[in-house]
C-alpha positions in Angstrom: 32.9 28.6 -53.0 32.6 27.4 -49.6 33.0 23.4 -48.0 32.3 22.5 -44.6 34.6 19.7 -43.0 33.2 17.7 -40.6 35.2 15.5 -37.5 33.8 12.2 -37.7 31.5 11.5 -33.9 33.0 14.4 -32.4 30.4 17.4 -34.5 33.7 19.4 -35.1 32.7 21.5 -37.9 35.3 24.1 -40.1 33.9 26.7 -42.4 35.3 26.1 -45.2 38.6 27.1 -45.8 38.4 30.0 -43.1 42.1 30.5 -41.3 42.5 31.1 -37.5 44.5 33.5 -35.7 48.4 33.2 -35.7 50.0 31.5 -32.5 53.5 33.7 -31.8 56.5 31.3 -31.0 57.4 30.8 -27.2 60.6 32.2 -25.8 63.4 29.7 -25.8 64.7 28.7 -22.3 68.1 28.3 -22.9 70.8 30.6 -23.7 72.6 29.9 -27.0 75.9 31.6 -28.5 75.1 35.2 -29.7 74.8 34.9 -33.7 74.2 38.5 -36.1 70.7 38.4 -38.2 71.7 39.8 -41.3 68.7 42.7 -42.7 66.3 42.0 -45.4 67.7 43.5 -48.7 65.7 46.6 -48.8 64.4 45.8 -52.7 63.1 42.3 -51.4 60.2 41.7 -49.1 60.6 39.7 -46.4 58.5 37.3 -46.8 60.4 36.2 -50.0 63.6 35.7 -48.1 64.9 32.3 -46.6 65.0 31.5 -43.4 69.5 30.9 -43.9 70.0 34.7 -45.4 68.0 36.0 -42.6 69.5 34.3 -39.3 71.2 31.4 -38.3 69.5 28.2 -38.7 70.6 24.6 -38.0 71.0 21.7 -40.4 69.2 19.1 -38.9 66.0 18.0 -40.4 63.5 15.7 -38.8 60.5 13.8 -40.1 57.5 12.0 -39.2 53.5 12.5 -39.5 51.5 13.9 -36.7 48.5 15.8 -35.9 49.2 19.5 -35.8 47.6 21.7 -33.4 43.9 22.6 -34.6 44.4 26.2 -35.8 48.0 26.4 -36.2 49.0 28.7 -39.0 51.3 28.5 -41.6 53.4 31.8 -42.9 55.2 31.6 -45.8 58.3 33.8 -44.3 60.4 32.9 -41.3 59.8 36.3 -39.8 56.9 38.2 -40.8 55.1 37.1 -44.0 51.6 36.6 -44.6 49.4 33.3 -43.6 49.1 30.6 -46.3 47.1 27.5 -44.3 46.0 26.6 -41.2 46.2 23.1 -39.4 42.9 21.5 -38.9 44.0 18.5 -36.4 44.1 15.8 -38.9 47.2 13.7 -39.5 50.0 15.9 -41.7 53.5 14.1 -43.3 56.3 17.1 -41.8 59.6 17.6 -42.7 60.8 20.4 -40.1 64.4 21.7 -41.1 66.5 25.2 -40.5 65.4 25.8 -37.2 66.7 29.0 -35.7 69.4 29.0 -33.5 67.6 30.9 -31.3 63.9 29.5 -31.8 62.7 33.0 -30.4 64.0 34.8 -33.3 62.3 33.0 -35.6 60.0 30.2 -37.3 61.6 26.8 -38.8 60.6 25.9 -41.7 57.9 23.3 -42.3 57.1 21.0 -45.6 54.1 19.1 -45.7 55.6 16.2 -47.0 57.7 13.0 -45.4 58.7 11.4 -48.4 55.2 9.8 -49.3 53.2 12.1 -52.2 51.5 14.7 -50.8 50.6 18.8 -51.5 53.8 19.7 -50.5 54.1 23.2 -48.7 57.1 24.8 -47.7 56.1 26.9 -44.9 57.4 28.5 -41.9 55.6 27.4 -38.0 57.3 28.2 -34.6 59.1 25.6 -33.3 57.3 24.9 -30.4 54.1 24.1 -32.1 55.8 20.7 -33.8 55.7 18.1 -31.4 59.4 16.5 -31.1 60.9 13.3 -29.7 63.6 12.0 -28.8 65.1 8.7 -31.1 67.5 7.6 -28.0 68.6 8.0 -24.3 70.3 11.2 -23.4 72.1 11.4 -20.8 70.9 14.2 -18.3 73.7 13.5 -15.6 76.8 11.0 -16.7 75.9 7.7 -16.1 72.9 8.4 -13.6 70.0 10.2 -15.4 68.7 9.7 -19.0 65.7 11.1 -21.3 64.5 8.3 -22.4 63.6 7.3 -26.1 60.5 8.0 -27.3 58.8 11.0 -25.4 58.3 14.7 -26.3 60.5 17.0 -25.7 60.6 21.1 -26.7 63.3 22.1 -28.7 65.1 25.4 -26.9 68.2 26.1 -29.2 70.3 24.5 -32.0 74.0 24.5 -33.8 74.7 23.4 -37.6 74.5 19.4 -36.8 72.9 19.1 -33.0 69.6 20.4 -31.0 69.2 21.0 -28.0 65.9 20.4 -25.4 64.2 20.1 -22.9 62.1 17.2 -21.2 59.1 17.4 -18.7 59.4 15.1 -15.9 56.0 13.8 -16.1 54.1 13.5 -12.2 56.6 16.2 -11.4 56.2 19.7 -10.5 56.4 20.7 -14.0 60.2 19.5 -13.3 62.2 19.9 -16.7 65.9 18.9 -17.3 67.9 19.4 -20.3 69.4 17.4 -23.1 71.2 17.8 -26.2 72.4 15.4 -28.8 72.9 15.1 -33.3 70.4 15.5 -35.4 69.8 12.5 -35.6 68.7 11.5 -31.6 65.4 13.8 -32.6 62.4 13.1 -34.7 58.6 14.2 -35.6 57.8 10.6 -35.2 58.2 8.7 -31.2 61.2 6.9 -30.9 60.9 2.8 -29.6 60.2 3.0 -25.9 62.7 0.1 -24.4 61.5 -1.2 -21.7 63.7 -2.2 -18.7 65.1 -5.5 -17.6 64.8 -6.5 -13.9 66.4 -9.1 -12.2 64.1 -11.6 -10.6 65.6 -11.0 -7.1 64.9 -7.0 -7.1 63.0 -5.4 -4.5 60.8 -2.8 -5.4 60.9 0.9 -3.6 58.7 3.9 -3.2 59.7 7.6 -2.5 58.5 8.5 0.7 58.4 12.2 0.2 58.0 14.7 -2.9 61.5 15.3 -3.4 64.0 13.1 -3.1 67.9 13.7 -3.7 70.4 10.7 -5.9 73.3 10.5 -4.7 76.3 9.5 -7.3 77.6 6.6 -4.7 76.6 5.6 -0.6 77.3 8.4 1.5 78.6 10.4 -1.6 77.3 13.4 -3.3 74.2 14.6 -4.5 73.9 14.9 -8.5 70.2 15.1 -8.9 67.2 16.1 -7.0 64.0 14.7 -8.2 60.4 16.9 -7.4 57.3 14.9 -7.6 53.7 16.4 -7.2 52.7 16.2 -3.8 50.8 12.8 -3.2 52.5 10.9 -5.9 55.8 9.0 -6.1 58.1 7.5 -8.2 58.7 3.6 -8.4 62.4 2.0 -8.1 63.8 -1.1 -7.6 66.9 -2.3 -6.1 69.3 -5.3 -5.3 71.9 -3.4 -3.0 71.8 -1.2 -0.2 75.2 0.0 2.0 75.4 2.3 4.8 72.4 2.9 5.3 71.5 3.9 0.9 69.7 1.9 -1.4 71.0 1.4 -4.9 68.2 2.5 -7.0 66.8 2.6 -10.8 64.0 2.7 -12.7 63.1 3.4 -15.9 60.2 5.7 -17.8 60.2 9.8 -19.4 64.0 9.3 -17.7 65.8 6.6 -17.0 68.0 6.9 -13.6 70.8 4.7 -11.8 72.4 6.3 -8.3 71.6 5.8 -4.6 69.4 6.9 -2.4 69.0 7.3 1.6 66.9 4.2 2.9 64.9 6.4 4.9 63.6 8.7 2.1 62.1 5.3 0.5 59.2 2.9 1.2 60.3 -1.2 0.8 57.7 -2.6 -0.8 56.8 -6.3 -0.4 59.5 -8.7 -1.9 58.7 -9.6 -5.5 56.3 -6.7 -5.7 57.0 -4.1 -8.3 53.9 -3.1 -9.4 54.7 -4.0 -13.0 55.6 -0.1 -13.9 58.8 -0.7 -15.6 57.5 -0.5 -18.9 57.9 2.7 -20.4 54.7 4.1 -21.4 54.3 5.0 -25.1 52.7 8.1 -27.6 50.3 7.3 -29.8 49.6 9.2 -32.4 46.2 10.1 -33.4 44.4 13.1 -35.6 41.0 14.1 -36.4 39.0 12.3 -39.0 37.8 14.9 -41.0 35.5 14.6 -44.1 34.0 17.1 -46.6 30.2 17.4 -46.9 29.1 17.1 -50.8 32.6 15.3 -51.3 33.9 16.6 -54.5 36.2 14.3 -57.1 39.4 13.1 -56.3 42.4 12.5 -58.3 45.5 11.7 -58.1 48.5 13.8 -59.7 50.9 12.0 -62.4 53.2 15.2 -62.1 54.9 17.6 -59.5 52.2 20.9 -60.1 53.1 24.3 -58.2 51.0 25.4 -55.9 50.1 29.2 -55.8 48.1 31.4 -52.8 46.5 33.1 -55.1 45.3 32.9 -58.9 48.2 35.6 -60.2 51.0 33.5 -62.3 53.2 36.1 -60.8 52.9 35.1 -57.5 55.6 32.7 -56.0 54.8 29.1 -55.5 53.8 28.5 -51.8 54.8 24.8 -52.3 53.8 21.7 -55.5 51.6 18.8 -56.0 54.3 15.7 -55.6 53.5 12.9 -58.5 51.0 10.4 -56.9 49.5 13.0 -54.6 45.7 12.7 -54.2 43.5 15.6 -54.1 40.4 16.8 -53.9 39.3 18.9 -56.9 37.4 22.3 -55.8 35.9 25.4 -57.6 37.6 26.6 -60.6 37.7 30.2 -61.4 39.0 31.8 -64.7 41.7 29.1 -65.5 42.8 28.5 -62.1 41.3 25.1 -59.9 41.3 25.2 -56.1 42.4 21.9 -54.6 42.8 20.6 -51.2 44.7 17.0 -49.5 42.5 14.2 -49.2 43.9 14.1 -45.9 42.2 17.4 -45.0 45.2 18.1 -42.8 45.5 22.1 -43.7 43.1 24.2 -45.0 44.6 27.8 -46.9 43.2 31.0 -45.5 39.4 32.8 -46.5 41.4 35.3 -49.2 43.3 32.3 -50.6 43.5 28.7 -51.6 45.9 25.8 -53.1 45.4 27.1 -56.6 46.8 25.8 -59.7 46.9 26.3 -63.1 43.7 24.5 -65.0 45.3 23.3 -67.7 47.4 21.4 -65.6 45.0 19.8 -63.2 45.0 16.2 -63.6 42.1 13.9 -64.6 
């Protein structure tokens, strides 16, 4: 049985439950400590194995909802394995956790589920297609350069309790700068973008040129180099100059407090500062997707596995959490097809979210 989903206003149209081809994982940009993959057992299949028995993975796990990219598949093997759903855009609850310590090596594994009811499945995605951010400031250079909380950055490697990342300096020549920190400084959701206080008697600053070098102290040594797109520049402000340096911050993707030469910087008027010190934020949005010739929904009173296929003998791909809503599809000798009211994923032509009839609720 086929459904067509529909994006509301945008004539985004999905055949119904057809899958889209697999998006292979990025290489990682940062070296990591050398770790040994231990083989697949040669009586189990790979796609059966966890993620942990096959390579080294970290502990951290981070959570939130966003919109997955439109077409991203879902495998249900951290190497290998076979594909079980594909993203369609709308919003998806995520719980990303045992992410490789190389993220080239392998996927992380993915639940569809936040801690809200949802059809729950425990999948495997490359890192690189789950949008993280960062929780806090990191510090880039000791107390001069910062990420800043609440922007995106890509994870590149991880230990047992810490990632690591990188962060795009946004009107920069694709200028990145890395970052590490706990688990606990990352998350699927933005952090809260703090904006920056500045003193009433600051005078504002413009860079002059596309790059323009911080200096740790006047007259002192260089411990960053910042690279802006030809044509653009990057706001500061100031209250101190000496020897011929301004002292200079400012606040946005990074946060950064050192000095500057005078004459790589334009003075702007005093008390004009363009109001840019507030740090711009993400907003999370999906598609709105709807099925044409809606079918029932119901909601699930108990956790139900979820199988790829209508064989009892085929290993759960994920379950139905208690309070779940669903939409109730085709059933086909004593197995019912279901799919999230969300419409967030969508399993693959030669499969589905089957479970058992006799357990579908009512």
């Amino acid at each position: 049985m086929r459904r067509t989903l529909f994006a509301a206003g945008v004539g985004f149209g999905l055949a119904g439950i057809g899958g889209l081809a697999a998006h292979d994982a990025q290489e990682a940009l940062a070296q990591v400590p050398p770790t040994t993959a231990q083989p697949a057992s040669p009586s189990t299949p790979a796609a059966a194995q966890p993620a942990s028995s096959v390579l080294a993975v970290s502990g951290c796990k981070l959570k939130g909802t966003q919109a997955g990219r439109k077409g991203q598949q879902l495998f249900d093997a951290a190497m290998g394995g076979r594909a079980i759903a594909t993203l369609t855009g709308a919003l998806v609850p995520m719980t990303l956790s045992e992410i490789p310590v190389d993220p080239a090596q392998a996927r992380a594994r993915l639940s569809t589920s936040a801690g809200s009811p949802s059809l729950r499945l425990d999948a495997y995605v490359p890192v690189s297609e789950v949008t993280v951010f960062t929780m806090r400031d990191l510090s880039v250079v000791p107390s001069h350069v910062w990420a800043t909380s609440g922007h995106k950055v890509k994870i590149v490697s991880a230990s047992a309790d810490a990632l690591r990342a990188e962060l795009t300096i946004g009107g920069t020549e694709n200028q990145k700068v890395p970052v590490s920190g706990s688990c606990d400084a990352f998350s699927l959701q933005p952090g809260k973008a703090t904006p920056m206080e500045v003193p009433g008697n600051a005078r504002g600053y413009m860079t002059k040129r596309s790059t323009l070098d911080l200096y740790d102290r006047a007259n002192g040594s260089v411990v960053f180099s910042l690279k802006m797109i030809e044509g653009s520049g990057q706001l500061f402000w100031s209250t101190e100059s000496k020897a011929g340096f301004v002292h200079v911050q400012s606040r946005s993707d990074i946060s950064v407090d050192g000095w500057a030469r005078w004459g790589d910087l334009e003075a702007l008027k005093k008390g004009e500062l363009r109001d840019q010190y507030v740090p711009p934020t993400t907003a999370l949005a999906g598609a709105k997707l709807a099925l044409e010739n809606s079918p029932p929904v119901v909601k699930a009173t108990k956790e139900i596995p979820v199988r790829a296929r209508r064989d009892e003998k085929e290993k759960p791909i994920g379950v139905i959490e208690a309070g779940a809503e669903l939409y109730m599809m085709e059933t086909i000798a004593g197995w019912t097809n279901v799919l999230p009211v969300s419409l967030g994923m969508t399993p693959p032509e030669d499969g589905g979210f089957w479970i058992p009839s006799s357990e579908a609720p009512k």
